[in-house]
PDB file of N, CA, C and O in Angstrom:
ATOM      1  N   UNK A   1     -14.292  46.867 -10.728  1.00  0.00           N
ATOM      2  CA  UNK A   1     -14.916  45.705 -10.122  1.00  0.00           C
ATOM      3  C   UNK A   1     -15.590  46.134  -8.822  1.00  0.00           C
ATOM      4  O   UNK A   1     -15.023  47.097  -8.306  1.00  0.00           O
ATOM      5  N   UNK A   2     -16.671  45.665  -8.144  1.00  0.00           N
ATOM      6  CA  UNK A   2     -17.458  45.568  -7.400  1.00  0.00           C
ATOM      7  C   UNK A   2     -17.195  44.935  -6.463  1.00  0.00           C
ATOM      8  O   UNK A   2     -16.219  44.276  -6.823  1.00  0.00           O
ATOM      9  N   UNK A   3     -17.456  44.643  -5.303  1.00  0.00           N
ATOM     10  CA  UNK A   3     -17.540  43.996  -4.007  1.00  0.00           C
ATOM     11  C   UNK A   3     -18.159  42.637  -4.704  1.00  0.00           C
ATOM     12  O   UNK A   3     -17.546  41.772  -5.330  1.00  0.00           O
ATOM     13  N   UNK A   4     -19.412  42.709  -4.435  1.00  0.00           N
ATOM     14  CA  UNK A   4     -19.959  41.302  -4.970  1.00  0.00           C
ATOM     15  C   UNK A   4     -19.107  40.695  -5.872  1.00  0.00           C
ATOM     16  O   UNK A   4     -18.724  39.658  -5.332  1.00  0.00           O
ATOM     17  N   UNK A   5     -18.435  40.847  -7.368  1.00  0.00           N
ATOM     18  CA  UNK A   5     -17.870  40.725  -8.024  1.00  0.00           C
ATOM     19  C   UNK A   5     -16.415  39.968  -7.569  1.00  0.00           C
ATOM     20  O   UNK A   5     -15.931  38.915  -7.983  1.00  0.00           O
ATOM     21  N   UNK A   6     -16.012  40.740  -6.752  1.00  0.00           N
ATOM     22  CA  UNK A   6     -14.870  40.166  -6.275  1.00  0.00           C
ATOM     23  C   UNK A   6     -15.209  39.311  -5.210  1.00  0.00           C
ATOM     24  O   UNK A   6     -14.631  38.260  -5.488  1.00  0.00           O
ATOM     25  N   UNK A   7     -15.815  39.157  -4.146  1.00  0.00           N
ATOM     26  CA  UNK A   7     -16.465  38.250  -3.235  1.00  0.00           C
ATOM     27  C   UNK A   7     -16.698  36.601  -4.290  1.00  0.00           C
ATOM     28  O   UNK A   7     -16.294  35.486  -3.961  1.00  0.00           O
ATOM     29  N   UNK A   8     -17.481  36.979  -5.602  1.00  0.00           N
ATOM     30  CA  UNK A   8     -17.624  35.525  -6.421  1.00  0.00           C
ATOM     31  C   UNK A   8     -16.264  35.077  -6.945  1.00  0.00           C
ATOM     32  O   UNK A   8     -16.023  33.870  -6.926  1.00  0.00           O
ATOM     33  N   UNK A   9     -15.309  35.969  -7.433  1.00  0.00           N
ATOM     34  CA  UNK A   9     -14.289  35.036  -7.471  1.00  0.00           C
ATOM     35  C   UNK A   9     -13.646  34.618  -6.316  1.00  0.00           C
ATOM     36  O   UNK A   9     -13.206  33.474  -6.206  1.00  0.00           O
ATOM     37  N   UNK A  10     -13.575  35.293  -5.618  1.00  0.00           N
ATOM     38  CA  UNK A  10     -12.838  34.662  -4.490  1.00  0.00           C
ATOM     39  C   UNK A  10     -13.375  33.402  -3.958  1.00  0.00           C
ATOM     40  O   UNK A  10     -12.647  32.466  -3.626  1.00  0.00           O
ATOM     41  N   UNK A  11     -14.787  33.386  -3.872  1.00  0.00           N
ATOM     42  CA  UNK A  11     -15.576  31.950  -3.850  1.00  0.00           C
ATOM     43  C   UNK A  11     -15.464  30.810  -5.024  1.00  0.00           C
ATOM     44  O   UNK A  11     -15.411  29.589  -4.875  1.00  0.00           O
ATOM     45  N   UNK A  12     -15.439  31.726  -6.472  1.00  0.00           N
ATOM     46  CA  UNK A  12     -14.938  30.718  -6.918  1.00  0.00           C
ATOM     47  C   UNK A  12     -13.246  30.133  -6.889  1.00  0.00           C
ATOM     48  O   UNK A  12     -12.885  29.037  -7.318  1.00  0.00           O
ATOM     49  N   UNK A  13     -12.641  30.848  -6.465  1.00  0.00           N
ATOM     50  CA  UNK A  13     -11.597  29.930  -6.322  1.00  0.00           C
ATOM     51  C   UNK A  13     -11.300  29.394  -5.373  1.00  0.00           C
ATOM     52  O   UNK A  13     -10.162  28.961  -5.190  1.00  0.00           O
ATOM     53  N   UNK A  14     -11.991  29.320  -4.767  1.00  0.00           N
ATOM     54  CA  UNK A  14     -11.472  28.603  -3.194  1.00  0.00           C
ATOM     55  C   UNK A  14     -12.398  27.218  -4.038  1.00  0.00           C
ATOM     56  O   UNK A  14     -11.926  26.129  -4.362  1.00  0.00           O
ATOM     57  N   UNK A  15     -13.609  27.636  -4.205  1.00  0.00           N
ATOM     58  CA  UNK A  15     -14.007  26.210  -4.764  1.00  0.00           C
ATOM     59  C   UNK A  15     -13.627  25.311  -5.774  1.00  0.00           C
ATOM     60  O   UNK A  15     -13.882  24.112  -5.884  1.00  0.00           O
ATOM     61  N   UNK A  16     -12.599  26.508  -6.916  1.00  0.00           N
ATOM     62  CA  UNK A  16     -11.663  25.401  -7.660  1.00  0.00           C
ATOM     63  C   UNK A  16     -10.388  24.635  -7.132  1.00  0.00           C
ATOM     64  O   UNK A  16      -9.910  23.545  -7.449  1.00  0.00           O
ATOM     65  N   UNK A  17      -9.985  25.649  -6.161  1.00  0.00           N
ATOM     66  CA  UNK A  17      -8.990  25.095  -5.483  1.00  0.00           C
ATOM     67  C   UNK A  17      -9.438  23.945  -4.861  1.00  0.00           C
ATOM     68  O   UNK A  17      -8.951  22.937  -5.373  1.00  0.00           O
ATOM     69  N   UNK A  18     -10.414  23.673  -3.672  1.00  0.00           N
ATOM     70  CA  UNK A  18     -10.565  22.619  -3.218  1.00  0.00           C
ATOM     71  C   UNK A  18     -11.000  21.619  -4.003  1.00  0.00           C
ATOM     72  O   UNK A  18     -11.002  20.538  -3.413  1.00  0.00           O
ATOM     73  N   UNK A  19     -11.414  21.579  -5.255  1.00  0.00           N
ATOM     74  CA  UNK A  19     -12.226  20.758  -6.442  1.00  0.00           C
ATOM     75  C   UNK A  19     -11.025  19.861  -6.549  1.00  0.00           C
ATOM     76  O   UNK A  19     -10.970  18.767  -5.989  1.00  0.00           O
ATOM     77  N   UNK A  20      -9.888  20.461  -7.426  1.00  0.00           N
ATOM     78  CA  UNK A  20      -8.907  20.190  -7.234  1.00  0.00           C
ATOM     79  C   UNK A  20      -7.886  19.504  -6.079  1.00  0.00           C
ATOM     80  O   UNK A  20      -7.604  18.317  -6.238  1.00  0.00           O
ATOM     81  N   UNK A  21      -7.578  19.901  -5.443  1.00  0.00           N
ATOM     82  CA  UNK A  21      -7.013  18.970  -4.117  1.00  0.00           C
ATOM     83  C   UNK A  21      -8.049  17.587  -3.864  1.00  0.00           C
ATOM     84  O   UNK A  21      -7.532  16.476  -3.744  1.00  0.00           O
ATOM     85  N   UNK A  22      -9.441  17.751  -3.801  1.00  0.00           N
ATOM     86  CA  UNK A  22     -10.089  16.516  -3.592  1.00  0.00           C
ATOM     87  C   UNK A  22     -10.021  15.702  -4.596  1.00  0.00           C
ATOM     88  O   UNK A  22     -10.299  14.546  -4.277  1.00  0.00           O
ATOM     89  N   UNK A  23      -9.662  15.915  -6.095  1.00  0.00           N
ATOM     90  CA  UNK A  23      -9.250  15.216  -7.159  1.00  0.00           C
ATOM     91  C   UNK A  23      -8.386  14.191  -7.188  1.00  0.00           C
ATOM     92  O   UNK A  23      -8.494  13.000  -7.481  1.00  0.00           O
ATOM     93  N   UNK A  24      -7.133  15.173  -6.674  1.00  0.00           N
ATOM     94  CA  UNK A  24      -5.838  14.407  -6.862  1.00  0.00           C
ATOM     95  C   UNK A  24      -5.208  13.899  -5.501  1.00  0.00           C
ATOM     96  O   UNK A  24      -4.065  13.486  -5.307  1.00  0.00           O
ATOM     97  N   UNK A  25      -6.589  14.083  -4.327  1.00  0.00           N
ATOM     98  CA  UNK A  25      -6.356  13.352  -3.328  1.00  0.00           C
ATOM     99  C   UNK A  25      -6.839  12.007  -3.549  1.00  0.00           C
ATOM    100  O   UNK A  25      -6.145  11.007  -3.364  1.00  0.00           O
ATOM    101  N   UNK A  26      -8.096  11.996  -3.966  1.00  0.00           N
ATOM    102  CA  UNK A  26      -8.521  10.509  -4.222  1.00  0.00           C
ATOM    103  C   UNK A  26      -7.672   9.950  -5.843  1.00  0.00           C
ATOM    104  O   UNK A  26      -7.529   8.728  -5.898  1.00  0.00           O
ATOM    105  N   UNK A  27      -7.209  10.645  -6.920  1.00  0.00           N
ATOM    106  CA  UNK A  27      -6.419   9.656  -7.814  1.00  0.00           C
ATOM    107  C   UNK A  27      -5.023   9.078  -7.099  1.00  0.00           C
ATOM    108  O   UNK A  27      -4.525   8.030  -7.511  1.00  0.00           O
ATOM    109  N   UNK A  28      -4.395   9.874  -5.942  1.00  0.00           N
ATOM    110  CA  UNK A  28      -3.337   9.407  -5.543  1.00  0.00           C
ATOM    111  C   UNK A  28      -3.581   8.196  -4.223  1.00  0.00           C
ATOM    112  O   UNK A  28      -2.811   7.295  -3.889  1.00  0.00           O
ATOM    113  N   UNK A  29      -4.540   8.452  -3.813  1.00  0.00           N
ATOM    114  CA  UNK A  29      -4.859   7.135  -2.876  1.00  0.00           C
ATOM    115  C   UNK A  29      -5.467   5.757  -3.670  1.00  0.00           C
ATOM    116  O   UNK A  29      -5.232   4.549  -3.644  1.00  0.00           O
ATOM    117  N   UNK A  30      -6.217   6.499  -4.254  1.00  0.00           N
ATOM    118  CA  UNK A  30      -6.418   5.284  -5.514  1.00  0.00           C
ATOM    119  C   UNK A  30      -5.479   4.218  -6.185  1.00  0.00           C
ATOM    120  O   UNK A  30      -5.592   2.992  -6.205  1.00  0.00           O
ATOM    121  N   UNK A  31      -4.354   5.178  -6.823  1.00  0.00           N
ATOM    122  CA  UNK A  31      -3.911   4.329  -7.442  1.00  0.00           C
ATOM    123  C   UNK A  31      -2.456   3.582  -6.516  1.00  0.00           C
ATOM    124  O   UNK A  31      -1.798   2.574  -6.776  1.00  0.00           O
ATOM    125  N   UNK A  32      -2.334   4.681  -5.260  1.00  0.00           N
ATOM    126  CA  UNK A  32      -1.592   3.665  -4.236  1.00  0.00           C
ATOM    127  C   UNK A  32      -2.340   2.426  -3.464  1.00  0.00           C
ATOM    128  O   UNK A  32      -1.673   1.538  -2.933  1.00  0.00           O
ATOM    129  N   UNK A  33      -3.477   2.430  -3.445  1.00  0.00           N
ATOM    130  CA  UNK A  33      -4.592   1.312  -3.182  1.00  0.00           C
ATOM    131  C   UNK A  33      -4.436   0.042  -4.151  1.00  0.00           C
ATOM    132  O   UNK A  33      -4.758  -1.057  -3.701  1.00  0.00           O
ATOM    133  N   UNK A  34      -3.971   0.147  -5.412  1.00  0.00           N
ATOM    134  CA  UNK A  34      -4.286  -0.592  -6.424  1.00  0.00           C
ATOM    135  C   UNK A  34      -2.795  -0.863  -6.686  1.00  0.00           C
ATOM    136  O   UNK A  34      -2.492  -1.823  -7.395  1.00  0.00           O
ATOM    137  N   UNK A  35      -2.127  -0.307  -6.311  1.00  0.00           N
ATOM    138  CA  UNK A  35      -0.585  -0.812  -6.415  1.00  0.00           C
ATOM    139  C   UNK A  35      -0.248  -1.950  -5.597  1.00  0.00           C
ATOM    140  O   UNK A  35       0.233  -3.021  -5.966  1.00  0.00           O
ATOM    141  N   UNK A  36      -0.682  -1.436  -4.003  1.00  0.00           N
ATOM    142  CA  UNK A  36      -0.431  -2.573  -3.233  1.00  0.00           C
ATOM    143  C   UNK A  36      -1.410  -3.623  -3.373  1.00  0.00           C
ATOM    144  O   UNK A  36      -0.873  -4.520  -2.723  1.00  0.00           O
ATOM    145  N   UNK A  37      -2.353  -4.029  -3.743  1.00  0.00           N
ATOM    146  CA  UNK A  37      -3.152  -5.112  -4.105  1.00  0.00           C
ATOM    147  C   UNK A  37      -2.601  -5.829  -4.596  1.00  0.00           C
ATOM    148  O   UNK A  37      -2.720  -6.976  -4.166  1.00  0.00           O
ATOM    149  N   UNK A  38      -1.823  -5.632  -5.588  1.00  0.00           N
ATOM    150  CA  UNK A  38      -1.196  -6.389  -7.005  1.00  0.00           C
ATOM    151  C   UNK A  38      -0.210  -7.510  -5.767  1.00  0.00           C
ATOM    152  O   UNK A  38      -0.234  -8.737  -5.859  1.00  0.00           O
ATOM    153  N   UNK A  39       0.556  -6.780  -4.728  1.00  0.00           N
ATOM    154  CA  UNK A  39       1.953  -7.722  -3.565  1.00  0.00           C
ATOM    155  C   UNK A  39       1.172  -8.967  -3.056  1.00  0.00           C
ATOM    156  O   UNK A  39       1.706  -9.944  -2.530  1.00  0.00           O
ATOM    157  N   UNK A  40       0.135  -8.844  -3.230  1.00  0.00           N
ATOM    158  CA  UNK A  40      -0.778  -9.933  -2.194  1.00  0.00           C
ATOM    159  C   UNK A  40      -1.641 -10.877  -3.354  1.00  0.00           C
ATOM    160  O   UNK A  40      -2.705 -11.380  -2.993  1.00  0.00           O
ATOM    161  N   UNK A  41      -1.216 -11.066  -4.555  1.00  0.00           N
ATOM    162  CA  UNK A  41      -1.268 -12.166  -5.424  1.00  0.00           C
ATOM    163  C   UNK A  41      -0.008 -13.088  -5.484  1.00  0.00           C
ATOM    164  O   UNK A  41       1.181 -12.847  -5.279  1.00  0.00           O
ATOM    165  N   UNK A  42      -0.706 -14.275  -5.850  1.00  0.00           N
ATOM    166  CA  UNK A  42       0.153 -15.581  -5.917  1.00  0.00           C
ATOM    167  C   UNK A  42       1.009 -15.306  -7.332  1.00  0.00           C
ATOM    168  O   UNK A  42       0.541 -15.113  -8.455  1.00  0.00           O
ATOM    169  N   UNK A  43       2.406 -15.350  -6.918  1.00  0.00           N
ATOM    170  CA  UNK A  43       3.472 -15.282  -8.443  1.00  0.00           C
ATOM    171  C   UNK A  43       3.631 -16.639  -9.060  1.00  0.00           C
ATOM    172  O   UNK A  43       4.445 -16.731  -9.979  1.00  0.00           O
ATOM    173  N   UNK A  44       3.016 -17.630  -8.710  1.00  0.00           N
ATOM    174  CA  UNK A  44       3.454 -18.930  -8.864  1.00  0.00           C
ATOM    175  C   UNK A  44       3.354 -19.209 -10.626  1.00  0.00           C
ATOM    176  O   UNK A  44       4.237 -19.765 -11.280  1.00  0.00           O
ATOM    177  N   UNK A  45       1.898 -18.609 -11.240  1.00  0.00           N
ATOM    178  CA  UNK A  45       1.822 -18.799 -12.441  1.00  0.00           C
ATOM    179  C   UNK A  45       1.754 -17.702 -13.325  1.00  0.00           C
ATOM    180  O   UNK A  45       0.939 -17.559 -14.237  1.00  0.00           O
ATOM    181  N   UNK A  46       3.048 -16.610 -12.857  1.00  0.00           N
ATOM    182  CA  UNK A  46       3.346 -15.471 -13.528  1.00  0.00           C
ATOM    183  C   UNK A  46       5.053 -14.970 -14.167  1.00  0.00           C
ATOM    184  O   UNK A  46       5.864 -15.896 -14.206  1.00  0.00           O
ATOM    185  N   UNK A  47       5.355 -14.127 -14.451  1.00  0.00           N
ATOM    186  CA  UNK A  47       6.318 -13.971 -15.145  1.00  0.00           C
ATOM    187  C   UNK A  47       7.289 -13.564 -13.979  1.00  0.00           C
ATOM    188  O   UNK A  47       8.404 -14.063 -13.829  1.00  0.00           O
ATOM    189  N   UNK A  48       6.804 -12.718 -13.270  1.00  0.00           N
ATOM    190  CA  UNK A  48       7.370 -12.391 -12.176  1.00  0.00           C
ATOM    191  C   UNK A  48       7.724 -13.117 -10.975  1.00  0.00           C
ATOM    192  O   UNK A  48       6.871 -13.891 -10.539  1.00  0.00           O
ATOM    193  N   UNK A  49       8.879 -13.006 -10.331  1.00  0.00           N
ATOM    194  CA  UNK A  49       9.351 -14.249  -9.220  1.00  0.00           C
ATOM    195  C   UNK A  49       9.665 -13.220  -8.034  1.00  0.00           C
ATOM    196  O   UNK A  49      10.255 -12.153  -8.206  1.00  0.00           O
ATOM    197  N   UNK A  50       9.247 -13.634  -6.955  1.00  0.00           N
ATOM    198  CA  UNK A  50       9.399 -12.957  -6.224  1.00  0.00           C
ATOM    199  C   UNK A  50      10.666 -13.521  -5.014  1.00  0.00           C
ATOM    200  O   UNK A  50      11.251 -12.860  -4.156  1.00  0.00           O
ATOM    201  N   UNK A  51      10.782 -14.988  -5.360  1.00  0.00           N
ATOM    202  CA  UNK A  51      12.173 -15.257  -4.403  1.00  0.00           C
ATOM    203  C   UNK A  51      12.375 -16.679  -5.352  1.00  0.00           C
ATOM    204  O   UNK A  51      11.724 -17.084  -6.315  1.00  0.00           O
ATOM    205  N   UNK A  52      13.372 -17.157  -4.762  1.00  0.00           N
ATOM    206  CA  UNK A  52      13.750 -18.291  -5.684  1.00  0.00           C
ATOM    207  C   UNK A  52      13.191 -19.795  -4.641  1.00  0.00           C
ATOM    208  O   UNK A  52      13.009 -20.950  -5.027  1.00  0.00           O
ATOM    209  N   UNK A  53      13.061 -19.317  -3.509  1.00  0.00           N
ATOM    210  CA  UNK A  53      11.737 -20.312  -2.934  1.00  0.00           C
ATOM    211  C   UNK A  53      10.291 -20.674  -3.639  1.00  0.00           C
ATOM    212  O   UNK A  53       9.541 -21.649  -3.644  1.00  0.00           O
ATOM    213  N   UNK A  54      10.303 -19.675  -4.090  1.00  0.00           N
ATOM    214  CA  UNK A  54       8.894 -19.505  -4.623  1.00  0.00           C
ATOM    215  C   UNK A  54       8.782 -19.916  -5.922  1.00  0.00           C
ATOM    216  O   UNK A  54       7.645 -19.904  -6.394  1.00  0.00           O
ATOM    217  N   UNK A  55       9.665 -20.268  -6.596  1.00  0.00           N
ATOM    218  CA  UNK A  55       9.985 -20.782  -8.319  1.00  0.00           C
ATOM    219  C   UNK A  55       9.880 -21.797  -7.741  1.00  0.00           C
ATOM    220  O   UNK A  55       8.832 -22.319  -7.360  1.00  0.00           O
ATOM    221  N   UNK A  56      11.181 -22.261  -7.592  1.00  0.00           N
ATOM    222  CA  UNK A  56      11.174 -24.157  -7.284  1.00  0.00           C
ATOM    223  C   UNK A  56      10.340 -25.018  -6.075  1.00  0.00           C
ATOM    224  O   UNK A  56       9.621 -26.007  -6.221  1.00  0.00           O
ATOM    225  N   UNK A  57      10.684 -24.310  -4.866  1.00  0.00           N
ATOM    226  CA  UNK A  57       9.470 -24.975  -3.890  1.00  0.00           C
ATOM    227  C   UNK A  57       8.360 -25.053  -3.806  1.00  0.00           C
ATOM    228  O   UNK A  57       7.735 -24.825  -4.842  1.00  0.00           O
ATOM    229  N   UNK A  58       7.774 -25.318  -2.872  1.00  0.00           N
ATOM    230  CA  UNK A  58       6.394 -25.872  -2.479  1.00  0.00           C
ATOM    231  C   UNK A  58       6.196 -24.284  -2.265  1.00  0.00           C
ATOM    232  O   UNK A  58       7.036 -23.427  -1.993  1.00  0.00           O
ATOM    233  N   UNK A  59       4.487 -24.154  -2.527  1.00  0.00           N
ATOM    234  CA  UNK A  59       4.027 -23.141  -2.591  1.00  0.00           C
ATOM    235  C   UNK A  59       4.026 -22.530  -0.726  1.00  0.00           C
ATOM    236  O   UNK A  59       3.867 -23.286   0.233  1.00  0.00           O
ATOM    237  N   UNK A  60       4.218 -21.210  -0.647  1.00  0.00           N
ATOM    238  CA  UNK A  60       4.390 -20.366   0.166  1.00  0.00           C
ATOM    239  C   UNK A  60       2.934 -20.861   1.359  1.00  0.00           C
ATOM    240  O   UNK A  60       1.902 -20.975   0.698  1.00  0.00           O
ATOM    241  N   UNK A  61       2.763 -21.079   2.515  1.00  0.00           N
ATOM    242  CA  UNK A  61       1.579 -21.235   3.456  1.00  0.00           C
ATOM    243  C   UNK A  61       1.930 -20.190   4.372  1.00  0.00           C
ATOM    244  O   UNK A  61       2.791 -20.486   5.200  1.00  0.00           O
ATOM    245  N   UNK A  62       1.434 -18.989   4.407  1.00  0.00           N
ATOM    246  CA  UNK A  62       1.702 -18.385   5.805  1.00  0.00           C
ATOM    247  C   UNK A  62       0.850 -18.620   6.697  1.00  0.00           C
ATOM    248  O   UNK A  62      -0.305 -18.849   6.339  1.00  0.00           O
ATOM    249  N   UNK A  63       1.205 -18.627   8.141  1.00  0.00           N
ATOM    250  CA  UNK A  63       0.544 -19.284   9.470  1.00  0.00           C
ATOM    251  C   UNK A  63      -0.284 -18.025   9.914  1.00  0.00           C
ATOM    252  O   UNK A  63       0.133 -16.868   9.958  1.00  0.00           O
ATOM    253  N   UNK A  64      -1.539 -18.478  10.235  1.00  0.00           N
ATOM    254  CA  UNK A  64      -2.774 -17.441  10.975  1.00  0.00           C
ATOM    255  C   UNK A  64      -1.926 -16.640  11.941  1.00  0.00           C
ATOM    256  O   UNK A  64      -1.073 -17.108  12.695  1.00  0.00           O
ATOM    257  N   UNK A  65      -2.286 -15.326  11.815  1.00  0.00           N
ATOM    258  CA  UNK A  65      -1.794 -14.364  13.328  1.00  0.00           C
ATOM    259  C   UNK A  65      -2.358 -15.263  14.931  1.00  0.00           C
ATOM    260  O   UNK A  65      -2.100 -14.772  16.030  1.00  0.00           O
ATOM    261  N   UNK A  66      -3.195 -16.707  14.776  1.00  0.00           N
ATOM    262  CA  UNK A  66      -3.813 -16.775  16.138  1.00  0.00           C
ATOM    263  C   UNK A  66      -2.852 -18.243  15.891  1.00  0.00           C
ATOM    264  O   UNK A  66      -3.431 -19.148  16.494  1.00  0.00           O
ATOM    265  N   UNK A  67      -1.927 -18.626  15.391  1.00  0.00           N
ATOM    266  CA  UNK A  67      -0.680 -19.608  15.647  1.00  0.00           C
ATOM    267  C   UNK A  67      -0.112 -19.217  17.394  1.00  0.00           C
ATOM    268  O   UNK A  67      -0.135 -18.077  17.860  1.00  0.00           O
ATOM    269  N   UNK A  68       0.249 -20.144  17.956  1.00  0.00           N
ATOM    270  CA  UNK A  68       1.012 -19.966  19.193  1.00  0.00           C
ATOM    271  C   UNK A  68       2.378 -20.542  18.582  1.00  0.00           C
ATOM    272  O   UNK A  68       2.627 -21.557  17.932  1.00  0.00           O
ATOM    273  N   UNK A  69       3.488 -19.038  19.253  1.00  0.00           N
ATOM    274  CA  UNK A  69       4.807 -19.259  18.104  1.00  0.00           C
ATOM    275  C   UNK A  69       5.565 -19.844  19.343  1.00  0.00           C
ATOM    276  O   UNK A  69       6.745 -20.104  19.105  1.00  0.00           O
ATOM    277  N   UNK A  70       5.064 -20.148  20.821  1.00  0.00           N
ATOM    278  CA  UNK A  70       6.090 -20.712  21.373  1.00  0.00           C
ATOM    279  C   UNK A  70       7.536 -19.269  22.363  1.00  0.00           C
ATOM    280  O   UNK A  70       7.579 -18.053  22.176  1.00  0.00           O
ATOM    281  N   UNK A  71       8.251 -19.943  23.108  1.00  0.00           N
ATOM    282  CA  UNK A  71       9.398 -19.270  23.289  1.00  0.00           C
ATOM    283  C   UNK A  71      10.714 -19.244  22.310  1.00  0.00           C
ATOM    284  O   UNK A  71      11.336 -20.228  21.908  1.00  0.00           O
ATOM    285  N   UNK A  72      10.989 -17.783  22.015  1.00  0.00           N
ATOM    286  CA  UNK A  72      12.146 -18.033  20.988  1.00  0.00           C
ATOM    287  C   UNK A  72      13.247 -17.480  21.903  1.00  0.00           C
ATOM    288  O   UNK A  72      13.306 -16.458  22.588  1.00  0.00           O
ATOM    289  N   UNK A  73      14.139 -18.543  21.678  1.00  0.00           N
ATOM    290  CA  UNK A  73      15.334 -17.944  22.072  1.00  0.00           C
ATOM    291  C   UNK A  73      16.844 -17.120  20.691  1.00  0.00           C
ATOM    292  O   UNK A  73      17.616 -17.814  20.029  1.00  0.00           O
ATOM    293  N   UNK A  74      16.786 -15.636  20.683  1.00  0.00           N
ATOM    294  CA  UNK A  74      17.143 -15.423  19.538  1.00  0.00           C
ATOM    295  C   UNK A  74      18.520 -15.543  19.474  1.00  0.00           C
ATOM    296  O   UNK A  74      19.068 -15.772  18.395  1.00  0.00           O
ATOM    297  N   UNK A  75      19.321 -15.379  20.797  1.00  0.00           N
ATOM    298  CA  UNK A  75      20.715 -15.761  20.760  1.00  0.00           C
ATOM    299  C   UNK A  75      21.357 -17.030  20.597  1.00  0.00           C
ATOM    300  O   UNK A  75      22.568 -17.100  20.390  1.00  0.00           O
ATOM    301  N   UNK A  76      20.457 -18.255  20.695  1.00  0.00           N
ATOM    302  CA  UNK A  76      20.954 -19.499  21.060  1.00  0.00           C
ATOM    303  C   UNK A  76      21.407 -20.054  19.661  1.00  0.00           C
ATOM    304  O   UNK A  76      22.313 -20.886  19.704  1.00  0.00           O
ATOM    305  N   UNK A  77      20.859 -19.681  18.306  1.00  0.00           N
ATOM    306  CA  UNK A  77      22.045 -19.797  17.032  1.00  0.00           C
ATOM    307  C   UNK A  77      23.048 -19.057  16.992  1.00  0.00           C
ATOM    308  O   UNK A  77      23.720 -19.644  16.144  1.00  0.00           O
ATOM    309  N   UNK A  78      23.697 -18.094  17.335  1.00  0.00           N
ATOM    310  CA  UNK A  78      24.961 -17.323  17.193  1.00  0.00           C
ATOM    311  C   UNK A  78      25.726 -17.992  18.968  1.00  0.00           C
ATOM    312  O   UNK A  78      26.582 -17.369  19.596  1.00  0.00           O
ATOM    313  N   UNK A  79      25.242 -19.058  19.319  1.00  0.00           N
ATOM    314  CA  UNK A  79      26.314 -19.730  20.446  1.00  0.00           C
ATOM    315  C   UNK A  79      27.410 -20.806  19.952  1.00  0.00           C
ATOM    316  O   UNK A  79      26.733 -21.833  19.896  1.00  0.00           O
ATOM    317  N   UNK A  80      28.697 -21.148  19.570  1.00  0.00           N
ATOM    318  CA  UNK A  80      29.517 -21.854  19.287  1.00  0.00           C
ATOM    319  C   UNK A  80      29.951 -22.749  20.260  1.00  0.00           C
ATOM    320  O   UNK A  80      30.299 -22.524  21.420  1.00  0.00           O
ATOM    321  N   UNK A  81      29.887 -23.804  19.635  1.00  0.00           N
ATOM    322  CA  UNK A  81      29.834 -24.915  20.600  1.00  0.00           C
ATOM    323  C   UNK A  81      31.030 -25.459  21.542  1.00  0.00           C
ATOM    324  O   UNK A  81      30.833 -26.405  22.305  1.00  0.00           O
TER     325      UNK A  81
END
């Protein structure tokens, strides 16, 4: 083997190698992208239950991040009267 010769594989494998890694970098972000999508659908008219609030009650409303939640006091339920 030759210089040049060996210089092209070595180019080619660095370029299969990285071919590769950029492959199964984007199928693994991909399909973790598409996993979590699925958590942020409504279970209401599916097979799946996600709490038992969510079967029998009133459907789930979560409050805007720009809600004012007020002062909480977190000890004042664990005080006995």
């Amino acid at each position: 083997m030759t210089a040049p010769e060996i210089l092209n594989l070595l180019i080619g494998l660095v370029q299969g190698l990285g071919t590769i890694t950029v492959f199964l970098l984007v199928l693994f972000i991909g399909v973790c992208v598409l996993l979590t999508l699925t958590k942020f659908r409504s279970t209401r008219n599916s097979l799946t239950v996600k709490s038992l609030d969510e079967l029998v009650g009133e459907p789930i409303h979560y409050l805007p991040p720009t809600t004012p939640r007020g002062t909480v006091d977190q000890l004042a339920g664990s005080r006995r009267p």
